[in-house]
N, C-alpha and C positions, 0 to 999 in steps of 0.2 A: 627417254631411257628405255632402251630393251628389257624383255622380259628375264632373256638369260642375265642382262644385269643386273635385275634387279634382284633373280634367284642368287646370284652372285656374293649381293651386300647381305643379303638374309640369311645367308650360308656363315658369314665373317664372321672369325673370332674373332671377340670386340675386346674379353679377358685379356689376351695373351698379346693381342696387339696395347692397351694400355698399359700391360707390366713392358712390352717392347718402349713407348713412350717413355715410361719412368725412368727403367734403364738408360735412355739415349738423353734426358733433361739432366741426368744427375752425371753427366760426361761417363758412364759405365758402358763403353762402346764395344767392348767383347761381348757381354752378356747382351746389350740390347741386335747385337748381330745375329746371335746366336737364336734368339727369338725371331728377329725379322726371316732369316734363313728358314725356321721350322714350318713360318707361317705361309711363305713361299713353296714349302714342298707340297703342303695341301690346297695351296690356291695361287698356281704362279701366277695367274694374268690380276693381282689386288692390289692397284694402285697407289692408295695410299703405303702401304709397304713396300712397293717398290719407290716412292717416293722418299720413303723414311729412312731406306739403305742406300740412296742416295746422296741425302743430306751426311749420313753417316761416312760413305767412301769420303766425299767433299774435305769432311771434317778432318782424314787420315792422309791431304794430299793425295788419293788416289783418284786425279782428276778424269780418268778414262773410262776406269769402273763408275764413274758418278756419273758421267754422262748416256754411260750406257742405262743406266736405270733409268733417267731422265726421260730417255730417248722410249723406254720401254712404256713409260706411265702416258705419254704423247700418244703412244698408237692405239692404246687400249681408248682414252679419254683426249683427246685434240683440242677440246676444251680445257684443260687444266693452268688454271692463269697460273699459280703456285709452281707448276714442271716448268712451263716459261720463263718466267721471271727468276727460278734459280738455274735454267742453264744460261741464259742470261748472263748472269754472274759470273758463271763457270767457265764462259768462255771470256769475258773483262778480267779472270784471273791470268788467264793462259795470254791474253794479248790481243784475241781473235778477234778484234775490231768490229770486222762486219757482220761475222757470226752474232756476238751479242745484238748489236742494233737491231738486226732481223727478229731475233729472237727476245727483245724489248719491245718489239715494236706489236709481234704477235700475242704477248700479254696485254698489253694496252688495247688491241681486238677485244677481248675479252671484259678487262678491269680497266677502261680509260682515266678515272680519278683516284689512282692510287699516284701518291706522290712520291709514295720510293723508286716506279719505273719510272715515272720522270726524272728523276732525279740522275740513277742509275744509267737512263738511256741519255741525259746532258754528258755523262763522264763520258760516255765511249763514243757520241759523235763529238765531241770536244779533242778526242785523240785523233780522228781522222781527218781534223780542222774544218768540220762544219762549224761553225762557231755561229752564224746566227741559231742554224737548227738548235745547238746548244743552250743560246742564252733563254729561247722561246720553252724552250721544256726546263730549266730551271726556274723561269717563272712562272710557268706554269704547275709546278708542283707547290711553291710556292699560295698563289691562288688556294689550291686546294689545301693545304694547309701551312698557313702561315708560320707558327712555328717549326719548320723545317730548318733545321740549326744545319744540315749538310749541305740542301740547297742556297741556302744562305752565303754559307762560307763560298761552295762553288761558284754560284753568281757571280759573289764580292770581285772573286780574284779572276775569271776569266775577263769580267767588264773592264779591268784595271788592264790586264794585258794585252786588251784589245785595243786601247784606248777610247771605250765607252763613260759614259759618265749617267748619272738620271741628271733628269730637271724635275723642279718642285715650282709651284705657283709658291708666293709669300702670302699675301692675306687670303687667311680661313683656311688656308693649309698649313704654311709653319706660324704664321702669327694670328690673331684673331683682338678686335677688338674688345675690351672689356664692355665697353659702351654697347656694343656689338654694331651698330650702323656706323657709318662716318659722319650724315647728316644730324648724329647725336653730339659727335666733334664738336660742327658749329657751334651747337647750344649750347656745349660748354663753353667755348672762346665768348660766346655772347653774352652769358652768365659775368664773366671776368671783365669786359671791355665797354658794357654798356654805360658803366655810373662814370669810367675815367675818358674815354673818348666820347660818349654822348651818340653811338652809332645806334638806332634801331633799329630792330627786324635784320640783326648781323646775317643769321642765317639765311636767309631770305635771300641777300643779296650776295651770301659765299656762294650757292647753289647757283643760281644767275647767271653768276662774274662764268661758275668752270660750264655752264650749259652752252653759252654765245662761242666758248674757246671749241667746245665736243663739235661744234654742228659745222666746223670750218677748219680744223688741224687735222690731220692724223698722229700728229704728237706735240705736243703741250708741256709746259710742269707748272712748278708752285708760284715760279716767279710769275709765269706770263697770267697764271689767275688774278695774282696780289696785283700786279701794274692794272690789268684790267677792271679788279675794284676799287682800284685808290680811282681812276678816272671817274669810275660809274659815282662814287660820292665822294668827289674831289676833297681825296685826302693827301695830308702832305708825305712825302717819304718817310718821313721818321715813324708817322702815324701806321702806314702800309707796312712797314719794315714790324713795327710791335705787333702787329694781327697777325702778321706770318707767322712770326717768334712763336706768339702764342698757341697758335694752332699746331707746330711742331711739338712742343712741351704737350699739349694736350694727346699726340697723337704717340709719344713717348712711357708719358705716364699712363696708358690705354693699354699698351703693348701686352698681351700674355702667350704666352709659350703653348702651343701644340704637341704635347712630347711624342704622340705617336710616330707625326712624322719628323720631328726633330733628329728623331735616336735615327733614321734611317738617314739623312744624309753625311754624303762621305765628301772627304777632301779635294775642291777642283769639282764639284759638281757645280749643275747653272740654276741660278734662279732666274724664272724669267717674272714679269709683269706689268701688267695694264696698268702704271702708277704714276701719277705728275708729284709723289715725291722724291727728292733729289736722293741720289746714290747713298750719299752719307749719312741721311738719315735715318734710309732703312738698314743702311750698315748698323749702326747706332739701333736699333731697335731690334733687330737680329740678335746682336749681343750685349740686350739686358735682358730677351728671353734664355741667352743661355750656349746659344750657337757663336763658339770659339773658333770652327774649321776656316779656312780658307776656301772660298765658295767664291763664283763669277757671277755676275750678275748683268741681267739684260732687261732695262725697264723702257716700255713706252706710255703711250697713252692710250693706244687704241689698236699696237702691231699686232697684238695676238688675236682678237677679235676681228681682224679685217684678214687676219693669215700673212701679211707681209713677215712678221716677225719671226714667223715659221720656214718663210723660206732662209732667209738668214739662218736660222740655227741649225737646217741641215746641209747647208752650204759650208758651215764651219764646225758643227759638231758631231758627236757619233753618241745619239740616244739610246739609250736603252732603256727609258718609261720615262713618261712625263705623268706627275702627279698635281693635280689641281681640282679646283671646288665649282668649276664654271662649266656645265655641259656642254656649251657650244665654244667658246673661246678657248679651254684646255683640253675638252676630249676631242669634239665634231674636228676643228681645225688642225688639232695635231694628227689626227688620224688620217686626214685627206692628205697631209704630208712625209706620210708612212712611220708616224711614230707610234707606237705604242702606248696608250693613254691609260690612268688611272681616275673615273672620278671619286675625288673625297667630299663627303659633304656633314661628316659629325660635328662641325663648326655651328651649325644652324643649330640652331633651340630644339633641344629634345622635346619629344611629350611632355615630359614632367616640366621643365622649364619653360614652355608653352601655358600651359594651366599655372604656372605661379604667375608669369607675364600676365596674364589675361586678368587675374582676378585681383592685379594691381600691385603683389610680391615682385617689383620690377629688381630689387637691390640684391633678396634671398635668388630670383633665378638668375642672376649675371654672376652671382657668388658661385651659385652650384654648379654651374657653365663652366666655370674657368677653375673649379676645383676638377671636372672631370675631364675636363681641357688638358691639364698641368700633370696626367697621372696617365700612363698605360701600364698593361699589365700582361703577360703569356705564363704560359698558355691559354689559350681562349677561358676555360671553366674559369680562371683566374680573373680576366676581367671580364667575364658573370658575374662574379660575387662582389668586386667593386664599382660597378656600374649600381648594384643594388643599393653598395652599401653608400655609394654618394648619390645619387638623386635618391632613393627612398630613403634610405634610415638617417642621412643629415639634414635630408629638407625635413622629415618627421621632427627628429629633437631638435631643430630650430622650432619648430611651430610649438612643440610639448614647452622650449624654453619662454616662448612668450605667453602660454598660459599658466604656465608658473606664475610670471609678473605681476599677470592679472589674479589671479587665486591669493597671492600673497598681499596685494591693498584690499581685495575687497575681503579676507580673511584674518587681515591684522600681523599677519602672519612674518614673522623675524627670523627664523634659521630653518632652512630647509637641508634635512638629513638625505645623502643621495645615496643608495642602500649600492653597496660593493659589487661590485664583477659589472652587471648589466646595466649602472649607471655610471659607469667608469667615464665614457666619452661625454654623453650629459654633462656631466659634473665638470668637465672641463669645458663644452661648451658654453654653461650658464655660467662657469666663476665667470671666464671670461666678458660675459655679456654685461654681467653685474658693473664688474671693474671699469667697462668703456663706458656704460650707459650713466655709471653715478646709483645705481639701485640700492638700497640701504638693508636690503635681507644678506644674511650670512649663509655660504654654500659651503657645509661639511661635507667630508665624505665616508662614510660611516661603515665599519666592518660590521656584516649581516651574513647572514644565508635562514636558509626555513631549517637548516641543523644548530645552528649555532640559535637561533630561537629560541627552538623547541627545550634543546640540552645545554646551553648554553651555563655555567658554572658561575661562582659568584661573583667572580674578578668581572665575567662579559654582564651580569645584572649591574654592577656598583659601574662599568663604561657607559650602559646605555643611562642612568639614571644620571651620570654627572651629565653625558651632553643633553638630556633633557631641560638640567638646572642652569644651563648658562644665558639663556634667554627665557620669557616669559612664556613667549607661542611658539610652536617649534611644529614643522610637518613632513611626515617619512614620505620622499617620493622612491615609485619603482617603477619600470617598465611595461611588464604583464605581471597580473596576480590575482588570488583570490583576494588577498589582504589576509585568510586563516593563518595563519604563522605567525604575524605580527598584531591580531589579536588576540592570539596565544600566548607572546611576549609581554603584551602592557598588559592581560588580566597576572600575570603572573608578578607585573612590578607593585600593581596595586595592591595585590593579595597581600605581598609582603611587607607595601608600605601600610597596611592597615594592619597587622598581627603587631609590627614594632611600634604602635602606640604613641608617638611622636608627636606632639604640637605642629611640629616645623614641616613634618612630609604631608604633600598636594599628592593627590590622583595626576597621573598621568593620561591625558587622552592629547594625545596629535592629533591631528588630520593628518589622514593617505591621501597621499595624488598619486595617482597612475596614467599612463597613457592610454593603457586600457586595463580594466576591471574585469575578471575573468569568472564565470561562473560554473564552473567544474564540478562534476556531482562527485566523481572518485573522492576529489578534495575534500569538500566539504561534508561529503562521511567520515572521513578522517579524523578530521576538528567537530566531530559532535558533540555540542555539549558547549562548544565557547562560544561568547556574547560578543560579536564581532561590533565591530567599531563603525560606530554609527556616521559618523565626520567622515565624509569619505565622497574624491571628486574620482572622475575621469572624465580625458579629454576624447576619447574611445568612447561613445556606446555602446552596448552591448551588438554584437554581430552575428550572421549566423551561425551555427554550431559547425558547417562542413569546413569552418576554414581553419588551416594548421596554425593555429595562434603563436609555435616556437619559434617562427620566423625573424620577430626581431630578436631574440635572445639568442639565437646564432647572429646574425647580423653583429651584436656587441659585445661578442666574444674577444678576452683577452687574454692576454696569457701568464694572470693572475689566475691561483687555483681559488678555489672555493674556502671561504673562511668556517674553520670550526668553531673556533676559542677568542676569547684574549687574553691577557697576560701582563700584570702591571710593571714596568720596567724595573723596581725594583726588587722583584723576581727574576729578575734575568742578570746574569752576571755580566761586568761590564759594561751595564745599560748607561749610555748617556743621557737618558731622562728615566729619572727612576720613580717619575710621577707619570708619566703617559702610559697608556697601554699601549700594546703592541699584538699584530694577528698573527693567530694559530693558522697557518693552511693546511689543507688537505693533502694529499700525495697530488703531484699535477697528472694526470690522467691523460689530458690532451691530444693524440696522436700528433704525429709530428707534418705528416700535410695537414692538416688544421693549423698546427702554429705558424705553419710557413705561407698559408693564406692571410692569416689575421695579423700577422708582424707589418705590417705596410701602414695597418690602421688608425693606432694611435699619431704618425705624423700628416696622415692624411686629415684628423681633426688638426691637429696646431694648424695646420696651415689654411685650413677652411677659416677655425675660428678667430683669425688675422683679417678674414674678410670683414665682421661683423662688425656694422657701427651702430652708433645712435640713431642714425638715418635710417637705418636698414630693420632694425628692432623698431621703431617709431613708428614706421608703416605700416609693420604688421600688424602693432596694436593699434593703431587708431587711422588708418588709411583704407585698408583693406577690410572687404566686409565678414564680419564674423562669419556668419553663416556659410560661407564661400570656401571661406579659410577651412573651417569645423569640418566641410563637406570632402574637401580636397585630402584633407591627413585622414580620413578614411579611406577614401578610395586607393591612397597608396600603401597605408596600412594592407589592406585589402588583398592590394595587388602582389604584395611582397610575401601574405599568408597562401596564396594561391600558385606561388613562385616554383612548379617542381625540378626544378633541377638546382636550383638553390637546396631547397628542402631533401633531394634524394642525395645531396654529396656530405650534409653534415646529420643527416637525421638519425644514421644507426649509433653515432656515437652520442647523441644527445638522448635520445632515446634511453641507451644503455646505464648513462648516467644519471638521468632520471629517473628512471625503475630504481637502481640503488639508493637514490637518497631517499624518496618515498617509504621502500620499505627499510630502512632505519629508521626512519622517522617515523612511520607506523609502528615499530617496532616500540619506541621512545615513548610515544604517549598511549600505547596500551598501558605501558609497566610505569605512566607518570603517577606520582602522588599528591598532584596537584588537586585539589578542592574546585571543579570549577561548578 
């Protein structure tokens, strides 16, 4: 930058050009002119001003004045992507085909990854009938940011007019194994066929039968494998015919759905693949993951991987991206035959699903797989916070639910209390787990908050003390805590049961479980003075102080407000139980992107927790090594407290609402009258 321009911007009124801004945001286009015009008189060569009256002629159809200001902010700065990119515009308004593309193309000099000149520059070489140039810069803006709802639409409809179509590989791009190998297949079929046909080592010998077919076809299928193992251990047809059978059923009830790329194909596009199974069965497994469209399919055994299969599909189709999971057979090959290749590869075990695999949680990582399988989400931040909230905070409360189990034999322990908002999912995790496993402890779910504690009235004292009396042991689980709240609550029940003098009232002590036990000095200045409860687990140990412990409490954010009160039904008019209590909430607070993040979540537990079996709960407890286990729900703990872009999109409003409950509640136990 020159020195005269830099005297230039040091000279600018900054004032007068922001009241010109505000002006021209709030469409007040006389007054924001009349500004731009003053500030032009004292400094006609000030770009951005000439820019901003620009936008403004633009705005009044005076497309000639607009360009000329354009043109004016170009000579002073040549540089200026923003002057580019809206004459750009200016001239895609008027028609000027080649003008725009020049002057697209010379913002893109500048700003190569912005997606609206891509975008922008598809429409106008799309009018001049470049149409590859077209489709390559709609996917390519695209790329750069995938939610592009303009690029999208664009693409969609020039690919259709062209008569382009995509292709998609099928397995680990639209379907994926549950098992996740196919050599797992075997072991299933061999699991089933070994006690009624007497076959050993099945797998062994399925492997075998299709290696002798790989090393001498170029295409093969299911039958010529099965003829080839009925020979290798002369079995009769009927017998051959049941191993097929079953390995199909196995390979049907395996099938889970990819929704990422599910959602993206469209009708008459090609599947191709490497597959010796027959058409209709991947038809058939296509549509139990979900995929209803009319789609073409081109399967071999080995065409894609040798490129023969490629030269076919541009012999008879017209690509416009092939997406698949194989570096060499979907990207290397298709690209030597001038297609344009996508590789996918999130089908493969995450990290987190990696460390569950590894340390023997084989049933919890194929669960968590095919829950984050079966789910996308946009805008990107969007599935950020669901990627978190399935591998970390559902593999966490799977493992929090199997220390429960174990806390509750070796504790005696009969009803476990699952404190409102933050054990919302839990609570529906563990019922569930209870119900499939046969578990004999009771899962309530119990209205709480550190307000409704502290101040809580006598209706909310006489709710906690009946679900105390309906079992003998009874323990409050939470998420993150100090526990100060809730032994501010039972000193408060005992206090009371011992002034009423009663034969028949017990002390109340539960045991707390927590996931993690939190040790907060603000806190526990707070509660000075109360005799915290001694009975008290976490599956957490104590961790360093720099990490942002709120992480799981956004994480299980619902769009339940905060409980004040309760309220016995026959307080409330028209109560159809006028014996149950019922929760007071707070005003929902919420902002509405948070609720529109967190609405997804509660079906994303049901449908996890459909995964969970006896099998899968079995291994945790008594398969896998504790220690391993213990070690792992830290480090993702960990990982999720140290998450900042998780942490910076919900932290101001968590924040906000936390300072407010505190100081009421600060507020509440200066002026309490409690004795403690």
């Amino acid at each position: 930058m020159s020195n005269e321009m830099t005297h230039k911007l040091k000279d600018f009124d900054t004032h007068n050009y922001q009241l010109a801004l505000q002006h021209h945001r709030s469409n007040r286009l006389e007054q924001a002119e009349k500004v731009y015009r003053q500030l032009l008189k004292n400094q006609p060569e000030q770009p951005e001003v000439l820019y901003g009256l620009g936008l403004l002629e633009q705005q009044r159809g005076q497309s000639h004045a607009a360009e000329k200001m354009f043109q004016a902010v170009l000579r002073i700065d040549p540089m200026s992507f923003k002057a580019w990119f809206s004459l750009g515009n200016l001239c895609q308004e008027r028609s000027q085909w080649s003008e725009a593309i020049e002057a697209y193309y010379q913002a893109l000099s500048i700003r190569p990854e912005e997606a609206a000149i891509q975008n922008n520059l598809g429409q106008a070489l799309e009018q001049v009938g470049n149409w590859e140039a077209a489709i390559a810069c709609y996917q390519t803006a695209l790329s750069l940011q995938p939610a592009c709802t303009a690029a999208t639409i664009n693409l969609s409809k020039l690919l259709k007019s062209q008569g382009y179509v995509n292709a998609f590989d099928i397995f680990d791009t639209l379907i994926s194994r549950f098992c996740i190998s196919p050599e797992e297949i075997f072991h299933q079929v061999e699991s089933q066929v070994e006690n009624t046909i007497g076959i050993q080592a099945f797998a062994h010998h399925r492997q075998q039968a299709e290696q002798s077919l790989l090393a001498g076809s170029e295409n093969y299928t299911l039958d010529e494998i099965y003829t080839e193992l009925g020979q290798r251990l002369n079995l009769s047809q009927k017998q051959t015919e049941m191993l097929k059978a079953t390995e199909i059923a196995a390979e049907l009830e395996n099938a889970i759905g990819i929704r990422e790329n599910l959602e993206k194909v469209e009708a008459n596009d090609l599947l191709i693949s490497d597959m010796y199974l027959p058409e209709v069965v991947l038809q058939r497994m296509l549509k139990k993951v979900g995929l209803s469209k009319p789609i073409r399919l081109l399967v071999s055994a080995k065409g894609k991987r040798s490129g023969r299969m490629w030269q076919q599909v541009i012999k008879n189709h017209k690509i416009a991206q092939h997406t698949g999971d194989n570096a060499h057979s979907d990207v290397k090959m298709a690209q030597q035959h001038g297609i344009k290749a996508h590789l996918y590869q999130a089908a493969q075990l995450s990290s987190v699903e990696s460390c569950l695999y590894r340390i023997g949680a084989k049933h919890l990582a194929k669960s968590i797989r095919k829950t984050r399988l079966g789910n996308h989400f946009n805008p990107p931040e969007a599935q950020d916070f669901y990627n978190c909230f399935i591998q970390g905070n559902l593999a966490l409360l799977t493992i929090f639910s199997a220390y429960l189990l174990y806390q509750a034999e070796q504790q005696n322990i009969e009803q476990y209390l699952f404190s409102s908002r933050d054990c919302y999912h839990l609570h529906t995790l563990f019922t569930q787990i209870v119900q499939r496993c046969g578990y004999a402890v009771q899962a309530e779910y119990f209205y709480t908050s550190r307000l409704a504690r502290v101040n809580g009235s006598q209706s909310y004292l006489n709710y906690i003390s009946a679900l105390f009396n309906q079992v003998e042991k009874s323990a409050i689980v939470d998420l993150v805590g100090t526990g100060c709240s809730l032994s501010y609550l039972l000193n408060k029940l005992n206090q009371i049961s011992d002034q009423s003098n009663q034969a028949s009232n017990r002390a109340f002590s539960p045991t707390l479980i927590f996931l993690h036990q939190t040790q907060l000095n603000r806190v526990n200045q707070m509660y000075q003075g109360v005799e915290k409860v001694n009975h008290t687990f976490s599956l957490i140990p104590d961790i360093p102080h720099n990490l942002n412990i709120d992480a799981l409490e956004i994480l299980n954010y619902i769009r339940q407000p905060m409980v004040r009160d309760v309220v016995l039904g026959s307080e409330i008019s028209n109560s159809a139980n006028p014996h149950s209590y019922k929760p007071i909430f707070l005003a929902n607070s919420t902002p509405e992107n948070i609720l529109t993040f967190i609405s997804s979540t509660e079906p994303i537990v049901q449908d996890f927790s459909r995964e969970i079996t006896p099998t899968l709960i079995a291994e945790l407890r008594y398969e896998v090594d504790p220690q391993a286990l213990s070690q792992l729900a830290i480090t993702l703990y960990s990982q999720l407290c140290q998450n900042g872009a998780l942490l910076s999109y919900f932290m101001p409003f968590h924040t906000d609402e936390n300072k407010q409950i505190e100081q009421e509640i600060s507020s509440m136990l200066t002026n309490s009258v409690l004795t403690l």
